[in-house]
mmCIF file of the N, C-alpha and C atoms, coordinates in Angstrom:
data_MODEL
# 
_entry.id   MODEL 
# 
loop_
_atom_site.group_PDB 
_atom_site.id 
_atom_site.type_symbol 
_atom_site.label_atom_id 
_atom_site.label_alt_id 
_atom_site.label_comp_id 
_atom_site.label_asym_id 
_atom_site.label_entity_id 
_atom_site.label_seq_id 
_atom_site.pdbx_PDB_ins_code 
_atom_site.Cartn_x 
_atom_site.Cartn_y 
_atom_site.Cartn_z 
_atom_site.occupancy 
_atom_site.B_iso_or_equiv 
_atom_site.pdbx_formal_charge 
_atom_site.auth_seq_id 
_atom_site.auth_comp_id 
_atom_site.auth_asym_id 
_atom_site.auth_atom_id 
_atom_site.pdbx_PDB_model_num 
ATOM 1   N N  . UNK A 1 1  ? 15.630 131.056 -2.575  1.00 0.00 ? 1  UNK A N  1 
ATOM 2   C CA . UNK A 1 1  ? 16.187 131.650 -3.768  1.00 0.00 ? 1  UNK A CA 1 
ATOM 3   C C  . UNK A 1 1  ? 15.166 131.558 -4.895  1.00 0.00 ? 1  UNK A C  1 
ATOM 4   N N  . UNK A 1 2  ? 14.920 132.855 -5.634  1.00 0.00 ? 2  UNK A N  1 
ATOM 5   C CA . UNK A 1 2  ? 13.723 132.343 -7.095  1.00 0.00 ? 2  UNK A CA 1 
ATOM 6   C C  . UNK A 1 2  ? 14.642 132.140 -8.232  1.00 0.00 ? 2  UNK A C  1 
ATOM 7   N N  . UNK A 1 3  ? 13.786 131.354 -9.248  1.00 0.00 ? 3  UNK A N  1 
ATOM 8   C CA . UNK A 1 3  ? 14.412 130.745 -10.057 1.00 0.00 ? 3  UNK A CA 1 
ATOM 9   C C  . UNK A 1 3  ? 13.951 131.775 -11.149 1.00 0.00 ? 3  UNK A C  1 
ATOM 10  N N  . UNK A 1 4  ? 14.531 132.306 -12.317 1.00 0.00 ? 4  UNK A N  1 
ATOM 11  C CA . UNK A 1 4  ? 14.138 133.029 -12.998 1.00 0.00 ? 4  UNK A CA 1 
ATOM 12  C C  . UNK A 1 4  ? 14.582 132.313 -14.606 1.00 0.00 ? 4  UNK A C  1 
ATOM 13  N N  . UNK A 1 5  ? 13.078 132.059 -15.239 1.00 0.00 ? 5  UNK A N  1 
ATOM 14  C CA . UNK A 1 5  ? 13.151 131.877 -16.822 1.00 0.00 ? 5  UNK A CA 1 
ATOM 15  C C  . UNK A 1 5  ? 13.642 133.098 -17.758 1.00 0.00 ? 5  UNK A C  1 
ATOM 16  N N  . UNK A 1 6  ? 14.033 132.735 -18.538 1.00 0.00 ? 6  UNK A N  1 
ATOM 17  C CA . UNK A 1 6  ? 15.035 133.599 -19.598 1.00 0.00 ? 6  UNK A CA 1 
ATOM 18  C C  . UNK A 1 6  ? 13.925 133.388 -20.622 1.00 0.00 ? 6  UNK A C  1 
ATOM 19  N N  . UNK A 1 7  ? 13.197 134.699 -20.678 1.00 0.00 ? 7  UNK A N  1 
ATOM 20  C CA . UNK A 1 7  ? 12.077 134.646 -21.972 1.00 0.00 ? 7  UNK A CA 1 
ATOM 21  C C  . UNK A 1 7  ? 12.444 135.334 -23.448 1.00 0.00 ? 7  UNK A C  1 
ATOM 22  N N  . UNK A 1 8  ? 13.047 136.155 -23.589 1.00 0.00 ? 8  UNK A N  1 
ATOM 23  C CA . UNK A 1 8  ? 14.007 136.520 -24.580 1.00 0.00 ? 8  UNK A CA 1 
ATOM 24  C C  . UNK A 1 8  ? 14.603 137.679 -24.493 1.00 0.00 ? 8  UNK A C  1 
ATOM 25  N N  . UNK A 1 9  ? 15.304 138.230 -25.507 1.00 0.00 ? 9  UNK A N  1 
ATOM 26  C CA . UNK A 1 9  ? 15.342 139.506 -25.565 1.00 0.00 ? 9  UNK A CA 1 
ATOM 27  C C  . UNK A 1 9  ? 14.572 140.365 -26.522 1.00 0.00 ? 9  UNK A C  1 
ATOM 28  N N  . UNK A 1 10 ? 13.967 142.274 -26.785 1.00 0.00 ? 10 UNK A N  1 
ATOM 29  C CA . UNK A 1 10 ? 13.550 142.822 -27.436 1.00 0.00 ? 10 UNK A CA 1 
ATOM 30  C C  . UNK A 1 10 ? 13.926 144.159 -27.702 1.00 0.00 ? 10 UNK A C  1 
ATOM 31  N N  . UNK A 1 11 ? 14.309 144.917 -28.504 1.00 0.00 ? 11 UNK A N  1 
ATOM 32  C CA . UNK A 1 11 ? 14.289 145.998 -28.964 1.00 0.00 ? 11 UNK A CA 1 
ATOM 33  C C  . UNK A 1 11 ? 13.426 147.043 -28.274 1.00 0.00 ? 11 UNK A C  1 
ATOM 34  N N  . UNK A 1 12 ? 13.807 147.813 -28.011 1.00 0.00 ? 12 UNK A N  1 
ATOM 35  C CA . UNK A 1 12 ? 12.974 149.129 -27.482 1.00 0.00 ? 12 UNK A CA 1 
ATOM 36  C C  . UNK A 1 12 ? 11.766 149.186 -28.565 1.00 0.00 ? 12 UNK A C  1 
ATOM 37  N N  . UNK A 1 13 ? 10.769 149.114 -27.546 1.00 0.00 ? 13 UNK A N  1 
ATOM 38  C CA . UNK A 1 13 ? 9.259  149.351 -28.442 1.00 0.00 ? 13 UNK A CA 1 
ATOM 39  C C  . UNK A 1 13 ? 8.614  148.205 -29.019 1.00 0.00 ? 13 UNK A C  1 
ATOM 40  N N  . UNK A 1 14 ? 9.431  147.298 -29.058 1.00 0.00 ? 14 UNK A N  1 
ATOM 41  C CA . UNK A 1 14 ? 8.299  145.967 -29.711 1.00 0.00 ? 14 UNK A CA 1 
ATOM 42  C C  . UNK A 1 14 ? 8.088  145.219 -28.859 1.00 0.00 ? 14 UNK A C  1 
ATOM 43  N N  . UNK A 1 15 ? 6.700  144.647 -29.572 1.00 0.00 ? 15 UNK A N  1 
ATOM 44  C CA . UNK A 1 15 ? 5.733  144.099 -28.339 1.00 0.00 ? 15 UNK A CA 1 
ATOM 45  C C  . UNK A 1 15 ? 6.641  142.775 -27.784 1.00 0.00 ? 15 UNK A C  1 
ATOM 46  N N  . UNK A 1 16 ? 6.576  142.566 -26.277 1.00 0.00 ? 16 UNK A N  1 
ATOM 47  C CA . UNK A 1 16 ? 7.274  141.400 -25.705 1.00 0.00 ? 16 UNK A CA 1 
ATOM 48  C C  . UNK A 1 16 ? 6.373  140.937 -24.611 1.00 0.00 ? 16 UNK A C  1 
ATOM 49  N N  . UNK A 1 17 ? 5.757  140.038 -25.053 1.00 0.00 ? 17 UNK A N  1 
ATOM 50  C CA . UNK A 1 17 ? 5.012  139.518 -24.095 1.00 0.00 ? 17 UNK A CA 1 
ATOM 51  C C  . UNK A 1 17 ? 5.254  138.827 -22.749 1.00 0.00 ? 17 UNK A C  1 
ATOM 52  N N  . UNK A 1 18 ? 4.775  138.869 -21.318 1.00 0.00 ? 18 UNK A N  1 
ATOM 53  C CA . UNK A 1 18 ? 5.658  137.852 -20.647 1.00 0.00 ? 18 UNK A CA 1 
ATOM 54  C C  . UNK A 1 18 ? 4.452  137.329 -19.480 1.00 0.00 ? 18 UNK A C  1 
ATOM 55  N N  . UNK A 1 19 ? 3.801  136.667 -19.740 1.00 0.00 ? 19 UNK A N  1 
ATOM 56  C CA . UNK A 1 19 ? 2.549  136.106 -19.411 1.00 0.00 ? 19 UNK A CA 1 
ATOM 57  C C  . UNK A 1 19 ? 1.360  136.821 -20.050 1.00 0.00 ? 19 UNK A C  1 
ATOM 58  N N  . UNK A 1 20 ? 1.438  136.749 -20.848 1.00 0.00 ? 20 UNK A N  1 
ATOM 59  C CA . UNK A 1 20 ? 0.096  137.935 -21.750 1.00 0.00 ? 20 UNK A CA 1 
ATOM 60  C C  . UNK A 1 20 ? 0.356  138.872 -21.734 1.00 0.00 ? 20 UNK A C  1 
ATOM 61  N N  . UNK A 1 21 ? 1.285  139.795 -21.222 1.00 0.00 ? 21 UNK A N  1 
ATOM 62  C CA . UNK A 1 21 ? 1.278  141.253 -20.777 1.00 0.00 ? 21 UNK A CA 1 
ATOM 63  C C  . UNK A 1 21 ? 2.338  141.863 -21.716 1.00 0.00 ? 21 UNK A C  1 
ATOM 64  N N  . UNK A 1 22 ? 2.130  142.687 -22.686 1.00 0.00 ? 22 UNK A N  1 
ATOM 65  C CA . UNK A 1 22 ? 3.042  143.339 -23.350 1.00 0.00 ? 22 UNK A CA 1 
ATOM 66  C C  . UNK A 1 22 ? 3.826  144.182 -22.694 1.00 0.00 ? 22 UNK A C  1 
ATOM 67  N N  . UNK A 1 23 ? 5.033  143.901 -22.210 1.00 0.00 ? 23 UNK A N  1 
ATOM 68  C CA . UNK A 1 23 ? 5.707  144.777 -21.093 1.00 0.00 ? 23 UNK A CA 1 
ATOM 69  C C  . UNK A 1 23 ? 6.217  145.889 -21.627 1.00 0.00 ? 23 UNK A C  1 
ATOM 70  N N  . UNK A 1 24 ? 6.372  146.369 -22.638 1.00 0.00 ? 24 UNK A N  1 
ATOM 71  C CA . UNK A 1 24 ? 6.151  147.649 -23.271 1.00 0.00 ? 24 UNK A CA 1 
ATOM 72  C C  . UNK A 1 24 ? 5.230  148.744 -23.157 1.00 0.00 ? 24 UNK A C  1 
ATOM 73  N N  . UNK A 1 25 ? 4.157  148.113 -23.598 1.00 0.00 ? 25 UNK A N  1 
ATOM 74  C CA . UNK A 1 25 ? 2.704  148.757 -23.279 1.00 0.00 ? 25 UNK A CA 1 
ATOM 75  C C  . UNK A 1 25 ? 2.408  149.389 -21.314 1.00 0.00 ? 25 UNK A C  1 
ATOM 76  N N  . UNK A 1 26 ? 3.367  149.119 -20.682 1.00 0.00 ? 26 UNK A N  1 
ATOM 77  C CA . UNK A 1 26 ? 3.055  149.749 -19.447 1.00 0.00 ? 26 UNK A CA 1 
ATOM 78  C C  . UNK A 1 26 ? 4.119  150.189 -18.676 1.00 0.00 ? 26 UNK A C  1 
ATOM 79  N N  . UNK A 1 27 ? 4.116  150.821 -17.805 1.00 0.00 ? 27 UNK A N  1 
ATOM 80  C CA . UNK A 1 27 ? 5.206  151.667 -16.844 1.00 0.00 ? 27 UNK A CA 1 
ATOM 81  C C  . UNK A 1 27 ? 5.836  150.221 -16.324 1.00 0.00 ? 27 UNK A C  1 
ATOM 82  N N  . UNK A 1 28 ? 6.943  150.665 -15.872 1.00 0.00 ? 28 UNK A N  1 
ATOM 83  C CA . UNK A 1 28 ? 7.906  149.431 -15.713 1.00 0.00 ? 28 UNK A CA 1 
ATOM 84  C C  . UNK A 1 28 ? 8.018  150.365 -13.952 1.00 0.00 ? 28 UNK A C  1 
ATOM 85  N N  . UNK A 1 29 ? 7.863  150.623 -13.072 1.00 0.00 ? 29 UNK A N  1 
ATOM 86  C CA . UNK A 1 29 ? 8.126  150.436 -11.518 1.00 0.00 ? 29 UNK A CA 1 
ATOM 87  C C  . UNK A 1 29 ? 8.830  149.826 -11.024 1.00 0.00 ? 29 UNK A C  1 
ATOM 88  N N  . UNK A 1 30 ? 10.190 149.997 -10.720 1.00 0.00 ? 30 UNK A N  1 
ATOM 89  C CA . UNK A 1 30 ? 11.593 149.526 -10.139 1.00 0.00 ? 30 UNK A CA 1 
ATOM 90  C C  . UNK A 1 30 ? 11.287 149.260 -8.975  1.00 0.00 ? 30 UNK A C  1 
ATOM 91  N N  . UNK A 1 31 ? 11.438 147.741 -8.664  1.00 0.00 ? 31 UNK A N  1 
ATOM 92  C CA . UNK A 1 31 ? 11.762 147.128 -7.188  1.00 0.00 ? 31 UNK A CA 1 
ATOM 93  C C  . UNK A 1 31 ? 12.651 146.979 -6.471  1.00 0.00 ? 31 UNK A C  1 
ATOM 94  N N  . UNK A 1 32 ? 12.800 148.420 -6.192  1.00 0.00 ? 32 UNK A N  1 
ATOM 95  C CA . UNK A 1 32 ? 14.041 148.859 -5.190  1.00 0.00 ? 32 UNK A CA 1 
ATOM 96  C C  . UNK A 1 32 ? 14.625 148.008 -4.064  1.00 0.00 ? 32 UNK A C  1 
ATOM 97  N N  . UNK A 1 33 ? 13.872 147.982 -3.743  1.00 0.00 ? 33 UNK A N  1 
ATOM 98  C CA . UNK A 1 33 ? 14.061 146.863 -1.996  1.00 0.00 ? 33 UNK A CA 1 
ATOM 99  C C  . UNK A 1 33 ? 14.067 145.675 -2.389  1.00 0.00 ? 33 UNK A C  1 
ATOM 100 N N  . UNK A 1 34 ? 13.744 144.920 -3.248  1.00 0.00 ? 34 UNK A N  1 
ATOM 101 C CA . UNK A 1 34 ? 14.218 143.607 -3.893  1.00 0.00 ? 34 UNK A CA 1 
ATOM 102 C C  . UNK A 1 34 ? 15.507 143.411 -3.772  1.00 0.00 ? 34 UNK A C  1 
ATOM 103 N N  . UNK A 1 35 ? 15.955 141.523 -4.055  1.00 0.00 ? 35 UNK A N  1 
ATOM 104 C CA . UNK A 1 35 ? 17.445 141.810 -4.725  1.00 0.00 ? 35 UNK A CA 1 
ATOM 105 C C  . UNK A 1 35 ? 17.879 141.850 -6.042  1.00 0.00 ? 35 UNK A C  1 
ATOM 106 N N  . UNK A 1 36 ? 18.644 141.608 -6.901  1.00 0.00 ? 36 UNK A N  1 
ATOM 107 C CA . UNK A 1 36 ? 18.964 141.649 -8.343  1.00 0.00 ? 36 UNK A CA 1 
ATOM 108 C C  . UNK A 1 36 ? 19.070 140.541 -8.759  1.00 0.00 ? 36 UNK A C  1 
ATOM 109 N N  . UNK A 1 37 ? 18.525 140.256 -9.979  1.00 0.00 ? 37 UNK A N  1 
ATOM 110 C CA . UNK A 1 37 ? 18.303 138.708 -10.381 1.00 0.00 ? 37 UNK A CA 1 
ATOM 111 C C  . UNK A 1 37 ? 19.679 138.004 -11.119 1.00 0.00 ? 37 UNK A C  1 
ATOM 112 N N  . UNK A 1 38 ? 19.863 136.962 -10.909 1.00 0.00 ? 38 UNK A N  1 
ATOM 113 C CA . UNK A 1 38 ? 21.079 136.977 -11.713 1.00 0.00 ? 38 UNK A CA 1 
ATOM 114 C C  . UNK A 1 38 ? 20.884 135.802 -12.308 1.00 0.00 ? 38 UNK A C  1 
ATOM 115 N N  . UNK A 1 39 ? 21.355 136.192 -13.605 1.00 0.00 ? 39 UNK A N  1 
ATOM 116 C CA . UNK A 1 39 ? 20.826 135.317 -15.281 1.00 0.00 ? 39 UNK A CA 1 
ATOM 117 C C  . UNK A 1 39 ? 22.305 135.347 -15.888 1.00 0.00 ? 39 UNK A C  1 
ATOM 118 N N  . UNK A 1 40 ? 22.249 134.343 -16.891 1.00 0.00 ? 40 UNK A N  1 
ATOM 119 C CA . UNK A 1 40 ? 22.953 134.030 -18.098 1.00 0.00 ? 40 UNK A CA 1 
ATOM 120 C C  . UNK A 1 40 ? 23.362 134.419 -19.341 1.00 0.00 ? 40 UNK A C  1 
ATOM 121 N N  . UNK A 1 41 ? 23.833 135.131 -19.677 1.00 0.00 ? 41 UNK A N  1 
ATOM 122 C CA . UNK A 1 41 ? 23.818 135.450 -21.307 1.00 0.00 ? 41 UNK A CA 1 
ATOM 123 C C  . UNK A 1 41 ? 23.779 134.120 -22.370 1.00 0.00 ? 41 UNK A C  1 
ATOM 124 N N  . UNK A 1 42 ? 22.627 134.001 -22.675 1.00 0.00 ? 42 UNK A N  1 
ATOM 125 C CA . UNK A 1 42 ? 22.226 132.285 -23.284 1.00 0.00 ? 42 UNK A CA 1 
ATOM 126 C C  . UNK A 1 42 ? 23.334 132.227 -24.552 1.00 0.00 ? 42 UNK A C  1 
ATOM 127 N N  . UNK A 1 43 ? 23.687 133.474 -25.246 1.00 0.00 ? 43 UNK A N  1 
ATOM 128 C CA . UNK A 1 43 ? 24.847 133.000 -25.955 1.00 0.00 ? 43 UNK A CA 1 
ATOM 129 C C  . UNK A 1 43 ? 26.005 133.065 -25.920 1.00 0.00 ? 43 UNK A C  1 
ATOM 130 N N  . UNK A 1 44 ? 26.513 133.881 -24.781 1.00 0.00 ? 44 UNK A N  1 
ATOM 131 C CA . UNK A 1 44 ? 28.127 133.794 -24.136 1.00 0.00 ? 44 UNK A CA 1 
ATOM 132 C C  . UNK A 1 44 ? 28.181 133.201 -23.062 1.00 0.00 ? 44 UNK A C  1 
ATOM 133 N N  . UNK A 1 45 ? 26.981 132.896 -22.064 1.00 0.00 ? 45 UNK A N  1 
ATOM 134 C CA . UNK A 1 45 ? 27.290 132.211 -20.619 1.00 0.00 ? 45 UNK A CA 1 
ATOM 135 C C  . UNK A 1 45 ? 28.075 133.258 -19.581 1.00 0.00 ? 45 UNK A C  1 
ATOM 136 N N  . UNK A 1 46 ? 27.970 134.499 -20.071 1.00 0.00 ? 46 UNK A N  1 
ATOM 137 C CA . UNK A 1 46 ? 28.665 135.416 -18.990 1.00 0.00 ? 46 UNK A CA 1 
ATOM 138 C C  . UNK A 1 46 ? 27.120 135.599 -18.091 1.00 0.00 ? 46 UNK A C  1 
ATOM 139 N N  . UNK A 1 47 ? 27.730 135.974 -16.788 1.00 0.00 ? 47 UNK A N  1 
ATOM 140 C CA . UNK A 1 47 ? 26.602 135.925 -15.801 1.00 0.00 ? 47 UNK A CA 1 
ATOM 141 C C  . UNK A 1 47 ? 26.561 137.893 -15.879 1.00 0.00 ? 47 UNK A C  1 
ATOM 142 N N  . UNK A 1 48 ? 25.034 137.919 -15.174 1.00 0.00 ? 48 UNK A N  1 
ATOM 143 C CA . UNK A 1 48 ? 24.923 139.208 -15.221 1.00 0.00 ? 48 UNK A CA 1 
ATOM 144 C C  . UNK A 1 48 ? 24.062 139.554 -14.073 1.00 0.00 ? 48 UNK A C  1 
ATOM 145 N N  . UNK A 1 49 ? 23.685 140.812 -12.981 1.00 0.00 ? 49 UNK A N  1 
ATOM 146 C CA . UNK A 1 49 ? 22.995 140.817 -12.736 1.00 0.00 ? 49 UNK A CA 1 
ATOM 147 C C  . UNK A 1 49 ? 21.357 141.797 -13.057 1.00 0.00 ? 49 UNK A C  1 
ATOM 148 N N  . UNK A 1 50 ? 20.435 141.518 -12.318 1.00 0.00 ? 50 UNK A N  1 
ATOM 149 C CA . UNK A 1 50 ? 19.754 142.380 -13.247 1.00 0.00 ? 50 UNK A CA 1 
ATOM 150 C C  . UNK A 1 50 ? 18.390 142.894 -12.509 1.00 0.00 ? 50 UNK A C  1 
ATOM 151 N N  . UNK A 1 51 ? 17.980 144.238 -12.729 1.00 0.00 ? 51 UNK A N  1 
ATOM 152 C CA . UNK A 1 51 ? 17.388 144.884 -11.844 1.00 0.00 ? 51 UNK A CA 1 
ATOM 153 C C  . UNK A 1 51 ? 15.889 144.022 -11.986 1.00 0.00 ? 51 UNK A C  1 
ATOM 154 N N  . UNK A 1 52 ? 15.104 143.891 -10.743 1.00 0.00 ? 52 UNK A N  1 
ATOM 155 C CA . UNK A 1 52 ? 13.804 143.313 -11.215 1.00 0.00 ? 52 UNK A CA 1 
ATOM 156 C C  . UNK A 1 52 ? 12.883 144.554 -11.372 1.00 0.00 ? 52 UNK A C  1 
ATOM 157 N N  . UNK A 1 53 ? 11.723 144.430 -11.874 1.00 0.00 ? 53 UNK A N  1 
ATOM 158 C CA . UNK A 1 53 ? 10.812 145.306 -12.504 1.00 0.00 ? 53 UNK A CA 1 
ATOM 159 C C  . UNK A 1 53 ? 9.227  145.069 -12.517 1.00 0.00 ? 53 UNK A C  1 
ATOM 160 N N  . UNK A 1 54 ? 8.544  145.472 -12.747 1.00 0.00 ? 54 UNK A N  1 
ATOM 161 C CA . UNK A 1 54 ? 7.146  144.708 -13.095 1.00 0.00 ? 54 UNK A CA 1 
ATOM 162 C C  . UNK A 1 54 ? 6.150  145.625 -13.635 1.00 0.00 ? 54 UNK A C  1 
ATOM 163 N N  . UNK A 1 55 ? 5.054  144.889 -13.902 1.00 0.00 ? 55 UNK A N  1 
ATOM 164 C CA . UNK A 1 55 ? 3.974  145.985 -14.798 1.00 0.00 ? 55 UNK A CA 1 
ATOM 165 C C  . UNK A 1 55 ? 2.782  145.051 -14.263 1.00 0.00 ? 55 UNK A C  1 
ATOM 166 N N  . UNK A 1 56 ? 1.789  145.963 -14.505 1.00 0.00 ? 56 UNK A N  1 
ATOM 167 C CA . UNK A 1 56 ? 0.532  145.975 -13.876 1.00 0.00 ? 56 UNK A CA 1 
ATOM 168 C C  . UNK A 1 56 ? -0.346 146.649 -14.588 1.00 0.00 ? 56 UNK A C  1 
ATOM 169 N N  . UNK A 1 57 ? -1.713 145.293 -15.186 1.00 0.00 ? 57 UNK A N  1 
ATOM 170 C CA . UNK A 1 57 ? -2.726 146.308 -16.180 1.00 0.00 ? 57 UNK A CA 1 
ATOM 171 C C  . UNK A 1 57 ? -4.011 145.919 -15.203 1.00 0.00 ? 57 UNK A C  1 
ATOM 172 N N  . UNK A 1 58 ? -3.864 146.387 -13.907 1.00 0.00 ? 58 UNK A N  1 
ATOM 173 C CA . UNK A 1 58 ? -5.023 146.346 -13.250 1.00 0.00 ? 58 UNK A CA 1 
ATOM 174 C C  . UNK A 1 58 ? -5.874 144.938 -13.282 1.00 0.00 ? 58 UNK A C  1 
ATOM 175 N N  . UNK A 1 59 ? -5.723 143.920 -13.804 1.00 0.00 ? 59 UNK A N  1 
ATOM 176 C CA . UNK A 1 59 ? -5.841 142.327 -13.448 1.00 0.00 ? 59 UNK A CA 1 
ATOM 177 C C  . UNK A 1 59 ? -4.668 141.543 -13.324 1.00 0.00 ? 59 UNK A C  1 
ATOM 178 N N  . UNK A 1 60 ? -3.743 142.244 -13.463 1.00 0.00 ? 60 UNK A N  1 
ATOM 179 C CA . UNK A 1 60 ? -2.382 141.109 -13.488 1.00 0.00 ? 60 UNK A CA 1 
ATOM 180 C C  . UNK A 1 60 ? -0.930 141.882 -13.174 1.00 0.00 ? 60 UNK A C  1 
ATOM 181 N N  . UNK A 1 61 ? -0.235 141.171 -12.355 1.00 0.00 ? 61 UNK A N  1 
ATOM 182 C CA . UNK A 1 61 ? 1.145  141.924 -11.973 1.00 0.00 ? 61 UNK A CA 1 
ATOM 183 C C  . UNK A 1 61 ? 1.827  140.577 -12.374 1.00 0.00 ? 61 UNK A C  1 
ATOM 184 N N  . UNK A 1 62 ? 2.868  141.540 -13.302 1.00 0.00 ? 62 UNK A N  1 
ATOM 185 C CA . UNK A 1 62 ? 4.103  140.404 -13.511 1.00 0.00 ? 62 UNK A CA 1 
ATOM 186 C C  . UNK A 1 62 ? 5.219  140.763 -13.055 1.00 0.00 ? 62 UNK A C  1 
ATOM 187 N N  . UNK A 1 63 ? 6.272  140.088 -12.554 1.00 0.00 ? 63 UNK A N  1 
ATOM 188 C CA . UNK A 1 63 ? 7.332  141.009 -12.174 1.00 0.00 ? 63 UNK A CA 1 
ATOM 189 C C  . UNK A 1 63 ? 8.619  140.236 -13.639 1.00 0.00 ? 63 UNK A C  1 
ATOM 190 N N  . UNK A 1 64 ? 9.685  140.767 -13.443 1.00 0.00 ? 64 UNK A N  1 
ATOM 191 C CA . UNK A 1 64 ? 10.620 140.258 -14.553 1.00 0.00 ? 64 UNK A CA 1 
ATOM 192 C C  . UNK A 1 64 ? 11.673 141.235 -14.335 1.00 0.00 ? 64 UNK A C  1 
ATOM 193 N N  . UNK A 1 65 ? 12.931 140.881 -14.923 1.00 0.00 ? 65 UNK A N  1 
ATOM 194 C CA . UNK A 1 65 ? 14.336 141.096 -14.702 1.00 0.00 ? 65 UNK A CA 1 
ATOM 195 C C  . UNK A 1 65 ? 14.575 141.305 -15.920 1.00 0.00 ? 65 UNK A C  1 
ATOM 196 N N  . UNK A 1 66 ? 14.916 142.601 -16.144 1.00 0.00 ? 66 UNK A N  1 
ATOM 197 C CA . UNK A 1 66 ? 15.533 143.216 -16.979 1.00 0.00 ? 66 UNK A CA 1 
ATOM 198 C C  . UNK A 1 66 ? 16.333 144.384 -16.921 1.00 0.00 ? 66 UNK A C  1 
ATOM 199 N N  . UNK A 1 67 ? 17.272 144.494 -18.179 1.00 0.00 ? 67 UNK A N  1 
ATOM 200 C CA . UNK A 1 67 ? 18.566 144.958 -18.192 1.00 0.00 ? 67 UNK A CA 1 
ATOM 201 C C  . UNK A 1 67 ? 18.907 145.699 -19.484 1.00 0.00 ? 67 UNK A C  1 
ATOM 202 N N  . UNK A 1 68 ? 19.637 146.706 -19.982 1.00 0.00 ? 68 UNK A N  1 
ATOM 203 C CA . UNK A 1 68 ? 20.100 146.987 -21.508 1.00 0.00 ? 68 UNK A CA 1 
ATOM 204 C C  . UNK A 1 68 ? 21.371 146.651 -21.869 1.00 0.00 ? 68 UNK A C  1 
ATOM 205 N N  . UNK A 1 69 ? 21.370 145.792 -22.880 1.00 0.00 ? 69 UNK A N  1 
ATOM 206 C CA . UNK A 1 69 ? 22.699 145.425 -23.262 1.00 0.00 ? 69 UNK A CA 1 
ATOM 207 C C  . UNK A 1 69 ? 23.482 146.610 -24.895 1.00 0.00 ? 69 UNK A C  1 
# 
């Protein structure tokens, strides 16, 4: 099972970094065949699940779980 950190939330368009990588700044590529991550709402504690994703600036792939609330 992976364990997934809760790095914050951001507004459409501002910079959000998530290991150096402004995940804004690049195509987000849906990991279809994955499973769905499932996280916390840190201020209601309702569970959610959530599609994983990732970006890639040609030295670095991050993957991350995100969702629109």
């Amino acid at each position: 099972m992976s364990t997934w950190l809760y790095y914050g939330s951001s507004p459409d368009g501002s910079k959000f970094d998530i290991e150096g990588l402004n995940v804004w700044a690049h195509e987000w590529p849906c990991e279809r065949d994955s499973k769905r991550a499932l996280g916390r709402d840190p201020l209601y504690d309702q569970e959610f699940s959530f599609q994983i994703w990732s970006v890639d600036d040609g030295k670095k792939k991050v993957r991350f779980a995100a969702d629109e609330f």
